[in-house]
C-alpha positions in Angstrom: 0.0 0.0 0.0 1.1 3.5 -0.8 0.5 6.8 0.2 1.0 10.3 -2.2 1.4 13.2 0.2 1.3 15.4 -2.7 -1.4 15.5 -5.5 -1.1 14.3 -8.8 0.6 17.0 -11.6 -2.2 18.4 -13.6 0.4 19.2 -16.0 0.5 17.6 -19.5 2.1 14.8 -19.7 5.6 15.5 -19.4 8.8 13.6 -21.5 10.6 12.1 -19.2 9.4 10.3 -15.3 12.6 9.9 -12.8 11.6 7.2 -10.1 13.9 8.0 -7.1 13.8 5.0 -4.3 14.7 6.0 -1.1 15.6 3.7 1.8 16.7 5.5 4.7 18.9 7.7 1.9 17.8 11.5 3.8 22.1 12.2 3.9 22.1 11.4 -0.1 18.5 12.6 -1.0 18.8 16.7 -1.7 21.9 15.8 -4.2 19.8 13.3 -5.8 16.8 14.8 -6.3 18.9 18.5 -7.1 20.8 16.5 -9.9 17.4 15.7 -11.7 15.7 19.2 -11.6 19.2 20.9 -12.8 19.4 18.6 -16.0 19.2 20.6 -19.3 15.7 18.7 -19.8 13.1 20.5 -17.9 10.3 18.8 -19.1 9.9 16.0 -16.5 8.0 14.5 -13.2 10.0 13.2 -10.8 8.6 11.0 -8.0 10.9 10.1 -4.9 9.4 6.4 -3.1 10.6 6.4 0.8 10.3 2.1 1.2 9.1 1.6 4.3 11.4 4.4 6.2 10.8 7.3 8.3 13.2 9.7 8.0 13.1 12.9 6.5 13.0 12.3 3.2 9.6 14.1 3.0 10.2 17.4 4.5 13.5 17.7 2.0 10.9 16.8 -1.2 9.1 19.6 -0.1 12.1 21.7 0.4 12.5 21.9 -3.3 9.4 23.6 -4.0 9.0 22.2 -7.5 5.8 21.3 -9.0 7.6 18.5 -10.9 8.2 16.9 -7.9 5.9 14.5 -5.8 6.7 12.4 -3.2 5.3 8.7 -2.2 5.4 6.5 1.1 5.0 2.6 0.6 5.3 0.0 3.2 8.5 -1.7 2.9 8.6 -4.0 -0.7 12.3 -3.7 -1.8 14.0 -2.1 -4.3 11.4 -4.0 -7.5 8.5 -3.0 -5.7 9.7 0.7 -5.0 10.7 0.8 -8.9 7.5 -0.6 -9.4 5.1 2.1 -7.3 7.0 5.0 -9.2 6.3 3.3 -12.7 2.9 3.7 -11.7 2.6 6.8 -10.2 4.2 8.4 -13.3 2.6 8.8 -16.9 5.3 10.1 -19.1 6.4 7.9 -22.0 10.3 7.5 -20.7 11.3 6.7 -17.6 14.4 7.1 -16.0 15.9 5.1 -12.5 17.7 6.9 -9.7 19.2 5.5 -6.6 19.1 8.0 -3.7 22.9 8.0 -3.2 23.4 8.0 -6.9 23.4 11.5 -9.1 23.5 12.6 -12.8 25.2 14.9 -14.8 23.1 17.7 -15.4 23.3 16.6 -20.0 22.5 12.6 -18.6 19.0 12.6 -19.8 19.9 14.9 -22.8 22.0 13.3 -24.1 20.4 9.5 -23.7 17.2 11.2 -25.1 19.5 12.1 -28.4 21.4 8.4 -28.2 17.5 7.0 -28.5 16.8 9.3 -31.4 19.3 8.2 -33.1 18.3 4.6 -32.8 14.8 4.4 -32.8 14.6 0.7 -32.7 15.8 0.5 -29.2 13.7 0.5 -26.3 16.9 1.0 -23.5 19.7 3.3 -23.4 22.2 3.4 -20.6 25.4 5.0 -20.2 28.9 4.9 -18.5 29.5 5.4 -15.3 31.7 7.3 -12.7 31.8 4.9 -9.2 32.7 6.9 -6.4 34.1 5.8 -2.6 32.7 7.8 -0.6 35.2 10.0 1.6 37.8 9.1 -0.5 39.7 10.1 -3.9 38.8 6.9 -5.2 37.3 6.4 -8.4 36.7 4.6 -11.7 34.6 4.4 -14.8 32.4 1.3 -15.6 32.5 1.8 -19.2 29.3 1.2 -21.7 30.4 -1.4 -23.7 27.0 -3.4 -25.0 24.5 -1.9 -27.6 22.4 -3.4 -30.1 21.6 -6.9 -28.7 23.0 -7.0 -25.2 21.6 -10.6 -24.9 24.7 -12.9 -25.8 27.2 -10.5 -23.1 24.1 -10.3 -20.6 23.7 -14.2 -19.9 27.8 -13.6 -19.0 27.3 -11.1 -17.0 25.1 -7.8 -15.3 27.1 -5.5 -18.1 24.6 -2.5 -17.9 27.2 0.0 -16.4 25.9 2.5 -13.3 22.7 -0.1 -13.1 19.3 1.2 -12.8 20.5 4.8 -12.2 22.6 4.8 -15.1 18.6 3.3 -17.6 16.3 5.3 -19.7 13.6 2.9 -21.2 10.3 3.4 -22.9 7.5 2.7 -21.1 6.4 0.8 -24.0 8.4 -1.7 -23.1 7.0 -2.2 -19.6 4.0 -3.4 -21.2 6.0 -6.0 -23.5 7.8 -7.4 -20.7 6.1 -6.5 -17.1 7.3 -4.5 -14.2 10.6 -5.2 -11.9 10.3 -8.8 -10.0 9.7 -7.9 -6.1 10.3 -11.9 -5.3 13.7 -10.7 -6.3 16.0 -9.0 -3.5 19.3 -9.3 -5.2 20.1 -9.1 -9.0 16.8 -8.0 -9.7 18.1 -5.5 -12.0 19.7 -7.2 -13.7 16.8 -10.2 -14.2 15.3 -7.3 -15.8 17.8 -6.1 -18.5 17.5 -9.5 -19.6 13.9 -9.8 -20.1 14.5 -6.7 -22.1 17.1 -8.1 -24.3 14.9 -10.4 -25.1 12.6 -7.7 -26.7 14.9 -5.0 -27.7 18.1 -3.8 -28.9 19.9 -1.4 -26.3 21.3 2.0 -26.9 24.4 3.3 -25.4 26.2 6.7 -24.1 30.1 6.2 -24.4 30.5 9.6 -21.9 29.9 8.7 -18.0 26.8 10.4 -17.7 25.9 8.8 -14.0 28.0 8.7 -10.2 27.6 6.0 -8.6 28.4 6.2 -4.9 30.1 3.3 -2.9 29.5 3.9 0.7 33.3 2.6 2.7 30.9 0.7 5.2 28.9 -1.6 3.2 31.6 -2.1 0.7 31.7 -5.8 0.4 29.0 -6.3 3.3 26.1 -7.9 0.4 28.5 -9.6 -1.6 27.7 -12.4 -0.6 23.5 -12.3 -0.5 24.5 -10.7 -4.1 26.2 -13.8 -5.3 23.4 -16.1 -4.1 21.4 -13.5 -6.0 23.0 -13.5 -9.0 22.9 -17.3 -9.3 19.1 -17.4 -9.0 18.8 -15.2 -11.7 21.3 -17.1 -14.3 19.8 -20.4 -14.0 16.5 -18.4 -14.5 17.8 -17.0 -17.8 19.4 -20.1 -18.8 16.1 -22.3 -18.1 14.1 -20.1 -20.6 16.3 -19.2 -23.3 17.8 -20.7 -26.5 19.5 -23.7 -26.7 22.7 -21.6 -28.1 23.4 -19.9 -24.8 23.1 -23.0 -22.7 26.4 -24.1 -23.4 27.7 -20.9 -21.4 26.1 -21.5 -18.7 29.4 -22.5 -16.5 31.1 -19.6 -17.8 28.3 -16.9 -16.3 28.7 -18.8 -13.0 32.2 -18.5 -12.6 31.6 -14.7 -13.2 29.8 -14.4 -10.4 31.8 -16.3 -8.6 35.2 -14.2 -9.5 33.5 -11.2 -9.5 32.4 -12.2 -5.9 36.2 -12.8 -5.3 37.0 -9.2 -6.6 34.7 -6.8 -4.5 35.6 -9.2 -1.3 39.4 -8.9 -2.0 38.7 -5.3 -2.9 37.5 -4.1 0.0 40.0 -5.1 2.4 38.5 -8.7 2.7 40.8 -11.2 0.8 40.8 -14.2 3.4 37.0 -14.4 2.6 37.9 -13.5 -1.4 39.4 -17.4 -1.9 36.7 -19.2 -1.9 34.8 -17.3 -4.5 37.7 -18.1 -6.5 38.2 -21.7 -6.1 34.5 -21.6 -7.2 35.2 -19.9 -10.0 38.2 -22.2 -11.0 35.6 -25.3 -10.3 33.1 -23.5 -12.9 35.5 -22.9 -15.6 39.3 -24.3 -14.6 40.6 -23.3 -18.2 40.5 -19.5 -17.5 43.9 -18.3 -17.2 42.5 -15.3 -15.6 41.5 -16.8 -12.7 45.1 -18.9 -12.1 46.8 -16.2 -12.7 44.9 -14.7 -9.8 44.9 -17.4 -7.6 49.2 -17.4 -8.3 49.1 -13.5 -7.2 46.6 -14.4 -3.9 49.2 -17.1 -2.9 51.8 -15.4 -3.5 50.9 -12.6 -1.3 50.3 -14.6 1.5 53.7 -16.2 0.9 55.6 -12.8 0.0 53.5 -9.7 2.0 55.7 -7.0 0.1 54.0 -3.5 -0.8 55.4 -4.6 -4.6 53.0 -7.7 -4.5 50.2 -5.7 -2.6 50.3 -3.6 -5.8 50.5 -6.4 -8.4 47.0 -7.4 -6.7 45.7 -4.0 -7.1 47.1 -3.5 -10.6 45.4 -6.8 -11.3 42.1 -6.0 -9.8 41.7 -2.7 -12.0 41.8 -4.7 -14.7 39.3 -7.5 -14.3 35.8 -7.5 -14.8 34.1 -6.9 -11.6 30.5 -8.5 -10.8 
């Protein structure tokens, strides 16, 4: 059940809906919501969904004083069924994602707007995407690397860079392939980008259009309800697709298993980043990559120098991460 404090726009309809979810995200809210109503597109609604929290996420919706702006309390659903109350409580014919601790650059949905123009058959478009450590200089850019069908590289891998917050989609397509899957609490995004490869081609924004913020103390803390996740939704994919993919099927789980391995060993946690790799190994034991990784883990353990601290790291930043 939801509630709208505020009363539906009387507005036309506008080009573009933002769903914001918020879950206790009142430190991360006002530069979320500030980076949607400073894009260069004006013509928007933006709805901000607090799942299930009491904070003050309403009082700094309010703050804004926009009439594009509404805000919605639901009991708490998740992060599918909080994408899923916004998708209803917005008419517009695009929609666009936003974490709360996530922001855009002010040309994001400018700029995807022109990407979909210029492909008209597709019925996504994402972009690359700037991740951010929190409190620290840290950063790096997930690159957009898929477009056209993203179906063969998404049953390998979740390769939609900057995730929901980084996805523009016609609303078209909701009614070709359904709304976000709240059974899901994990990997639910990317359960959907593969339902819509299934009925469209993907567009994709080379500049990174999208920050995505890593917060120092959860780094690592879901990795591994996100594996378990991840899993569910790869033996999903592979149970109802074409035979042709099948055959891959070992090689998507020992992604998730390495990638796993990565953010553990990434954040400070690489006792616990083994056994994500053995598993990997165990999936697919003829890819060098992960030997090679397991050599440099050993090693380390064997030879604690700051030289092979930074062969790890050197290694890490170029891997595929989950």
């Amino acid at each position: 059940m939801s509630l709208a404090r505020f009363p539906a726009m009387s507005s036309p309809t506008p080009a573009v809906a933002v769903v914001i979810i918020s879950y206790n995200g009142e430190a991360f809210l006002p530069t979320s919501i500030a980076s949607v109503l400073n894009q260069t597109v004006t013509d928007l609604e933006l709805v901000v969904v607090e799942d299930g929290t009491h904070d003050s996420a309403e009082q700094i919706v309010k703050s804004f004083n926009d009439p594009r702006v509404r805000y919605v309390w639901r009991e708490n659903g998740g992060t599918s069924a909080g994408r899923n109350t916004g998708i209803g409580a917005t008419t517009a014919p695009l929609i666009a994602f936003l974490d709360c601790d996530d922001w855009w650059d002010p040309r994001k949905l400018e700029t995807q707007l022109a990407a979909l123009a210029a492909r008209p058959d597709a019925g996504v478009v994402y972009s690359a995407a700037t991740m951010v450590v929190e409190g620290t200089a840290e950063r790096w850019i997930d690159p957009a690397v898929v477009e056209g069908d993203a179906m063969p590289q998404l049953m390998l891998r979740n390769c939609i860079s900057g995730s929901a917050s980084s996805v523009m989609m016609k609303r078209s397509m909701i009614d070709q392939v359904g709304r976000f899957d709240e059974s899901l609490r994990y990997a639910e995004d990317w359960e959907y980008w593969l339902r819509l490869a299934k009925a469209t081609p993907y567009a994709r924004v080379e500049e990174p259009l999208v920050f995505i913020r890593a917060r120092p103390g959860s780094l690592g803390r879901h990795t591994d309800n996100l594996r378990r996740g991840a899993h569910q939704v790869i033996n999903r994919a592979y149970a109802n697709t074409e035979r042709k993919y099948r055959r891959l099927r070992h090689v998507a789980h020992a992604n998730i298993e390495f990638g796993a391995s990565l953010d553990l060993s990434h954040h400070g946690r690489r006792r616990d980043a083994m056994i994500p790799l053995l598993r990997a190994i165990g999936y697919d034991p003829f890819r060098l990559m992960f030997w090679r990784r397991l050599i440099l883990m050993v090693l380390s353990k064997i030879w604690p120098t700051q030289s092979m601290r930074r062969r790890i790291v050197t290694a890490e930043s170029t891997e595929t991460p989950l």
